[in-house]
C-alpha positions as CSV (number, residue, x, y, z in Angstrom):
1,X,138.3,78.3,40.4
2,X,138.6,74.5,39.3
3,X,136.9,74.2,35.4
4,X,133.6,72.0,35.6
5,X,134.0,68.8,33.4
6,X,131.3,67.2,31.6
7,X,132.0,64.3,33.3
8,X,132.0,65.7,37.3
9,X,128.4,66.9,36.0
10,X,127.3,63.2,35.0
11,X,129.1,61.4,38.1
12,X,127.7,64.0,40.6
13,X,124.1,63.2,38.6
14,X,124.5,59.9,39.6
15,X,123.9,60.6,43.4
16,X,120.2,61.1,42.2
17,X,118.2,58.5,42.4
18,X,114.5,59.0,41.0
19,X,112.0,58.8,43.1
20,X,110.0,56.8,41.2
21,X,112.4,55.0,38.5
22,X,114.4,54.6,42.0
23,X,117.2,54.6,39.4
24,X,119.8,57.0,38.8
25,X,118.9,59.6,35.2
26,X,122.4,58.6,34.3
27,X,121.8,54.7,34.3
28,X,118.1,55.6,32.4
29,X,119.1,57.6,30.0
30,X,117.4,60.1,30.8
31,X,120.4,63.0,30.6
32,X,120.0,64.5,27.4
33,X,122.2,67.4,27.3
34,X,124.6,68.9,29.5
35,X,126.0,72.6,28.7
36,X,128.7,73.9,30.8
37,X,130.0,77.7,30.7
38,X,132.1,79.4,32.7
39,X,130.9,77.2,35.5
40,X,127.4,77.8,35.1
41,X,125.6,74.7,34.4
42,X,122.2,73.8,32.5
43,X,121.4,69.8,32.5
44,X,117.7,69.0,30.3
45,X,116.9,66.0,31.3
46,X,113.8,64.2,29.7
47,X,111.9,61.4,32.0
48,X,109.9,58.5,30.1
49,X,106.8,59.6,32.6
50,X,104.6,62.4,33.3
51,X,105.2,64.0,36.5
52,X,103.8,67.5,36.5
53,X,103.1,67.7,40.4
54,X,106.7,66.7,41.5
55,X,108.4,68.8,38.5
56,X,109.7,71.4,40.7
57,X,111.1,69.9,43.3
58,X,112.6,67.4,41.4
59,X,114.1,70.2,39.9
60,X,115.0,71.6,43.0
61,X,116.3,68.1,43.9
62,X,118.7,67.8,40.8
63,X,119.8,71.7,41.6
64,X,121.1,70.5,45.1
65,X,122.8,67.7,43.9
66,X,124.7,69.7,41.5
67,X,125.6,72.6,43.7
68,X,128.1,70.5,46.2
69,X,130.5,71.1,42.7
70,X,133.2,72.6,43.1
71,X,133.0,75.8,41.4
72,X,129.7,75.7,40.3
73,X,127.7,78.7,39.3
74,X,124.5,79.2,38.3
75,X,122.8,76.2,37.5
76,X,119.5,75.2,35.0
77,X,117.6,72.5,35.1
78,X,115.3,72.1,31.9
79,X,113.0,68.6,33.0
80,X,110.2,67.6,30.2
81,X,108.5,64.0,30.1
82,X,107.7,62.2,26.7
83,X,106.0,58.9,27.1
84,X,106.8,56.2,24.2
85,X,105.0,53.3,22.9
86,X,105.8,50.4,25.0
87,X,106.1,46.8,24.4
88,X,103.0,44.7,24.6
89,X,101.8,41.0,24.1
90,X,104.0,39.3,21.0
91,X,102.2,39.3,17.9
92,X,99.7,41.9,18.6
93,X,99.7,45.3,16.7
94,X,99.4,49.2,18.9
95,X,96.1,50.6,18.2
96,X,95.8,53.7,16.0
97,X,96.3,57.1,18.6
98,X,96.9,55.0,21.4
99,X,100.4,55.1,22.6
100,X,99.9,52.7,26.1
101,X,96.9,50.8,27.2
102,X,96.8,50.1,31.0
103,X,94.2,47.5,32.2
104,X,92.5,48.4,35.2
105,X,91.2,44.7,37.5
106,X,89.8,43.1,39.9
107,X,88.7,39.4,41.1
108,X,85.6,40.8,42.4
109,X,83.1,43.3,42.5
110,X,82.9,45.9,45.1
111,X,86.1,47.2,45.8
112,X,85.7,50.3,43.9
113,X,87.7,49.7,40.9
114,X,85.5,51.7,38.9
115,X,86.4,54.7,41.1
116,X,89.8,53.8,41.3
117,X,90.2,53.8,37.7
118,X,88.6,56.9,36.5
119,X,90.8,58.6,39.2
120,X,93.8,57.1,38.4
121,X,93.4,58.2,34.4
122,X,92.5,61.8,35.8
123,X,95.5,62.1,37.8
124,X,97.4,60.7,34.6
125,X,96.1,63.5,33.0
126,X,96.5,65.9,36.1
127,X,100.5,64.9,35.6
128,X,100.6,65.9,31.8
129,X,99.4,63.2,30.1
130,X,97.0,62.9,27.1
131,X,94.3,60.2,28.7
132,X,91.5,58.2,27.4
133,X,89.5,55.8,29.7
134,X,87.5,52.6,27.8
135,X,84.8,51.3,30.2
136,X,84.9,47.7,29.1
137,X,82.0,46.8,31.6
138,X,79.5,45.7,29.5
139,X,76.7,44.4,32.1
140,X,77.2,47.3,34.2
141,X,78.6,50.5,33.1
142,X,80.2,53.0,35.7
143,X,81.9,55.6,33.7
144,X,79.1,57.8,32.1
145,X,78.2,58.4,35.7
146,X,81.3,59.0,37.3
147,X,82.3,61.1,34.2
148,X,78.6,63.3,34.4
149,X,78.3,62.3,30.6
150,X,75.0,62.2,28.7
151,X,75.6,62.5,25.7
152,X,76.1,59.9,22.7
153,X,79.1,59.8,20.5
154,X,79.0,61.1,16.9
155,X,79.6,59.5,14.0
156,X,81.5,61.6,11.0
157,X,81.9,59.2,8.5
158,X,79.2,56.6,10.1
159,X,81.9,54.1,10.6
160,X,83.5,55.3,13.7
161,X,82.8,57.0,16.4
162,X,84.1,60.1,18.2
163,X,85.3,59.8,22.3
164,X,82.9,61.8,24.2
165,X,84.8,64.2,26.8
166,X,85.0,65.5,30.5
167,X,87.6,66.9,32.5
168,X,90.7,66.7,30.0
169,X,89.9,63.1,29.2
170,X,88.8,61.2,26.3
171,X,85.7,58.5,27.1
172,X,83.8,55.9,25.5
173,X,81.7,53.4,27.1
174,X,78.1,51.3,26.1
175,X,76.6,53.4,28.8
176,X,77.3,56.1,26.1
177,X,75.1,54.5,23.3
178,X,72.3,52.7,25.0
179,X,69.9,53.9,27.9
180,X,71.2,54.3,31.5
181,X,68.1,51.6,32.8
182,X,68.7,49.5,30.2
183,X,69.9,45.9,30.8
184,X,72.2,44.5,28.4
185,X,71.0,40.6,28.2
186,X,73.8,39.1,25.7
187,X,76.3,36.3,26.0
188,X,79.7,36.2,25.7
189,X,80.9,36.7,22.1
190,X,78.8,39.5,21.8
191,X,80.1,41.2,25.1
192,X,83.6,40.8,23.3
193,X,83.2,41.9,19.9
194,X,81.4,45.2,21.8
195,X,84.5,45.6,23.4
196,X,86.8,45.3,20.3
197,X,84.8,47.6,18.2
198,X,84.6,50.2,21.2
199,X,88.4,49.7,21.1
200,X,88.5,49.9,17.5
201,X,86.3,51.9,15.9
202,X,86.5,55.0,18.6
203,X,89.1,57.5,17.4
204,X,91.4,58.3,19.9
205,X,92.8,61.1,19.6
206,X,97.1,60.6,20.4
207,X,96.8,59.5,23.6
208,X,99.7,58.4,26.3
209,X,97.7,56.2,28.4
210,X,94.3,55.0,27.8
211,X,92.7,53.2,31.2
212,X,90.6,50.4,30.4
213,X,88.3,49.6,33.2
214,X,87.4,46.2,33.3
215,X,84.7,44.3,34.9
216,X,85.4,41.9,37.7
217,X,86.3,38.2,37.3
218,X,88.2,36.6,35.0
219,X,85.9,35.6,31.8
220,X,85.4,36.5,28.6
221,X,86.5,40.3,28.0
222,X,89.7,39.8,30.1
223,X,90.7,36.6,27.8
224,X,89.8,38.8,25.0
225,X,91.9,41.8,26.1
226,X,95.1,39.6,26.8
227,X,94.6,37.8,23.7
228,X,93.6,40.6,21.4
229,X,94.1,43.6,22.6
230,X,98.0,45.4,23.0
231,X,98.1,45.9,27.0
232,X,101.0,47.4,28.2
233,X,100.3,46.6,31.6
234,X,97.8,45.9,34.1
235,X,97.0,47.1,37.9
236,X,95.0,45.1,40.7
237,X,92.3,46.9,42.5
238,X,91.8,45.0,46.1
239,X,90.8,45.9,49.6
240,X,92.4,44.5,52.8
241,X,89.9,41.3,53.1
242,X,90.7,38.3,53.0
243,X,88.0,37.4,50.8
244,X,88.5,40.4,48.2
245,X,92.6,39.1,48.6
246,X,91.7,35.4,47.5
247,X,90.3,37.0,44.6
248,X,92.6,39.5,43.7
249,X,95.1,36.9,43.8
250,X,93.0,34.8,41.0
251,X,92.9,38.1,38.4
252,X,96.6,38.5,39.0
253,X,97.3,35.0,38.4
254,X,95.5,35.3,35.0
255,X,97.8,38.0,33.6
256,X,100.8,36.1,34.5
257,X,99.4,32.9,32.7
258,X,98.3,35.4,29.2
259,X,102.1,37.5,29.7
260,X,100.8,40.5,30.7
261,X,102.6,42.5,33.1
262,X,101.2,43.3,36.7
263,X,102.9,46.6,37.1
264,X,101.4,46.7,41.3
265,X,98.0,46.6,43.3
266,X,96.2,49.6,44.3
267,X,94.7,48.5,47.8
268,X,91.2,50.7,48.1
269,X,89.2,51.0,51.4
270,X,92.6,50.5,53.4
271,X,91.3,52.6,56.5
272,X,88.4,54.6,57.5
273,X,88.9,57.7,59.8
274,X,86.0,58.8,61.7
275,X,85.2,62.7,60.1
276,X,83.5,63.8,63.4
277,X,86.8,62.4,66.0
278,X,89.6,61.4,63.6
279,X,89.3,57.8,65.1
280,X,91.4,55.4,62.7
281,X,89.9,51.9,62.5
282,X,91.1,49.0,59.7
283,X,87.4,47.9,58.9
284,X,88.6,45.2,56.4
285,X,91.4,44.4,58.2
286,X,95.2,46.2,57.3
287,X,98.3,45.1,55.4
288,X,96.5,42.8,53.3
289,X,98.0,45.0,50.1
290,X,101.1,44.7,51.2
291,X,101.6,41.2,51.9
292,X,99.8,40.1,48.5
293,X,102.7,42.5,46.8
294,X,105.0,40.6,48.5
295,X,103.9,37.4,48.0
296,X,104.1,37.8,44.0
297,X,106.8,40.4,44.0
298,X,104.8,43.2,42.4
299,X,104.8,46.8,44.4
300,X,102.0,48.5,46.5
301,X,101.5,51.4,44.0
302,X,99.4,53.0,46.7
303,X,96.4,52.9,49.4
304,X,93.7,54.8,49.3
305,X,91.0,55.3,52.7
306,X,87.2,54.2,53.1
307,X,85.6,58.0,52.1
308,X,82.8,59.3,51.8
309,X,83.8,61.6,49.9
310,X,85.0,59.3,47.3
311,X,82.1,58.0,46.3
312,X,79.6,61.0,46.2
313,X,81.8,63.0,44.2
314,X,82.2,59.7,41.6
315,X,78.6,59.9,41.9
316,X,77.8,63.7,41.3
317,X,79.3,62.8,38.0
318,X,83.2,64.9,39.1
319,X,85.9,62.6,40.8
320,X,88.0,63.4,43.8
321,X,91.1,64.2,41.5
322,X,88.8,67.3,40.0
323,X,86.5,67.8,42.5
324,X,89.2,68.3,45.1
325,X,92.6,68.7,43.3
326,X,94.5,69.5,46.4
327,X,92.9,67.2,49.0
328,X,95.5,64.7,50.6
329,X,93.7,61.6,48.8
330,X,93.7,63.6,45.1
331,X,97.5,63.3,46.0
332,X,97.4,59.8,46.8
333,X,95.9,59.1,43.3
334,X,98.5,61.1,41.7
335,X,101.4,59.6,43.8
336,X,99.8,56.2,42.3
337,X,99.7,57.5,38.6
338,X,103.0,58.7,39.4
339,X,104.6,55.5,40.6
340,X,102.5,53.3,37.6
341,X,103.5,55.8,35.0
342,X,107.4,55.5,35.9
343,X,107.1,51.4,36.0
344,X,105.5,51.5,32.7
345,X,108.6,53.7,31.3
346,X,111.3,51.4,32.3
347,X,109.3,48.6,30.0
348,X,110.4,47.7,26.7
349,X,110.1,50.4,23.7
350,X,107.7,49.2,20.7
351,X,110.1,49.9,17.8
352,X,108.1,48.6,14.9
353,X,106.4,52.2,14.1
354,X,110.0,53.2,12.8
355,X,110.9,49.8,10.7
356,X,109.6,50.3,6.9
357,X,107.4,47.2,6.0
358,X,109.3,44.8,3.6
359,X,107.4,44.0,0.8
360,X,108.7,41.2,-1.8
361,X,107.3,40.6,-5.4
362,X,108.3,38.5,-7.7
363,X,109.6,40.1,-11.4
């Protein structure tokens, strides 16, 4: 029996490509031990995303790849994710508990990014992650809805203010401290210091990811948020229409002018199929998405049908990813979180948490 090297273990590795780093774990350092005896083999390996639903049979993946060794015996594969605090805008400091903040747009209304993004930050959390969502739409909060939340947020010190909770995540939103009928009739520096102290004075509690839902357009909050606010990364909600396109085009246009990274487009609505025949029809047209993603070089993260049962479960207060945890489009969602998650490891790491501050004073 030929003797296993360290280094046969970390070349036949490399004939793994990720799925979703579509990188080798050799390449992204993502190897962090190997332990060989007597031929038997146990590789931990520690990915920069959370990927609870595809754990296994990654593992299984890795297993196989390692088994065409000569000589191999039994063989372990220990896989854990950490996410780290990635690189945002220049000159803007990570908020307190809040490891990643992943802005969640749109040009225009309608296309069901509030849906999209509570979703998205429950199948974040579905994967393993810790997950807040911030509803930063002022005029028209979704999220107390969507989330079945009624309550208002305490106060323990009568400074700041505790996230409210539902279904593993952590939630704040105006809907939460005003009435549900209750028009908010203020301009735009007032809609953007709301947003900051929301942000600000809410006390997360460690989080990986926290989804910030935004409103549609391009004003006032989203020149805040790239200006003020550490984003890691934002995603573009569209569907297939031209006229939804032309817009979507616009908000991604205005991250790339502020430096803020369009990690991919989530295209919503992409197909309906009939629930009494199965009849597949492109209402608002197909491949829209895809040629967008093309056209700027950013990836189709994913593309989610025309439902019903999308929006009455947002509605009943428990989204698809709870409501129906192993239905085919709660999969989509968590493919998406997947694919977003793994794009937003392979970013920059924010290194200034582990540099002392330098203070000098004169004698």
């Amino acid at each position: 029996m030929s003797e296993i090297s360290q280094v046969m273990v970390e070349t036949a590795l490399k004939n793994y490509i990720d799925p979703y780093l579509e990188k080798d774990l050799v390449s992204t350092k993502a190897i962090k031990s190997i332990a060989i005896e007597g031929g038997h083999i146990t590789v931990s390996i520690q990915l920069g995303y959370p990927c609870a639903g595809m754990r296994e049979e990654m593992a299984a993946n890795i297993k196989k790849t390692l088994s065409s060794l000569k000589g191999a015996g039994e063989i372990k594969i220990d896989l854990s994710s950490k996410v780290a605090v990635h690189s945002v805008q220049q000159g803007i400091k990570p908020i307190k508990g809040i490891k990643n903040i992943i802005a969640v747009a749109s040009g225009k209304g309608g296309v069901g990014k509030s849906t999209t993004s509570v979703n998205l930050a429950l199948a974040l959390a579905a994967e393993g992650a810790t997950v807040g969502i911030l509803d930063a739409d002022i005029y028209g909060p979704s999220q107390p809805r969507m989330l079945g939340i009624s309550d208002k947020p305490e106060s323990k010190d009568g400074k700041t203010m505790e996230p409210l909770e539902a279904h593993g995540i952590q939630a704040m939103s105006i809907g939460f401290l005003i009435d549900e009928e209750t028009p908010m009739i203020w301009r735009g520096p007032m809609v953007t210091q709301a947003l900051e102290q929301m942000l600000q004075e809410t006390n997360w509690r460690e989080l990986d990811y926290l989804v910030i839902d935004l409103p549609p357009g391009t004003g006032d909050i989203q020149l805040t948020l790239s200006q003020r606010i550490p984003v890691s990364g934002a995603v573009i909600v569209t569907t297939p229409q031209d006229i939804a396109l032309l817009d979507a085009r616009k908000a991604l246009k205005m991250f790339e002018k502020v430096n803020v990274p369009v990690f991919g487009i989530i295209e919503n609505m992409s197909i309906h199929i009939c629930s009494k025949c199965g009849h597949e029809e492109h209402i608002f047209g197909s491949g829209g998405g895809e040629r967008m993603a093309q056209d700027y070089d950013v990836e189709l993260l994913g593309a989610l049908p025309l439902d019903l049962s999308i929006r009455e479960q947002a509605d009943s207060g428990t989204p698809t990813v709870v409501a129906q945890a192993d239905s085919r489009i709660s999969q989509i969602y968590r493919e998406i979180a997947r694919r977003l998650a793994a794009k937003l490891s392979q970013r920059g790491v924010d290194y200034s948490k582990k540099f002392p501050s330098i203070v000098i004073e004169n004698s």
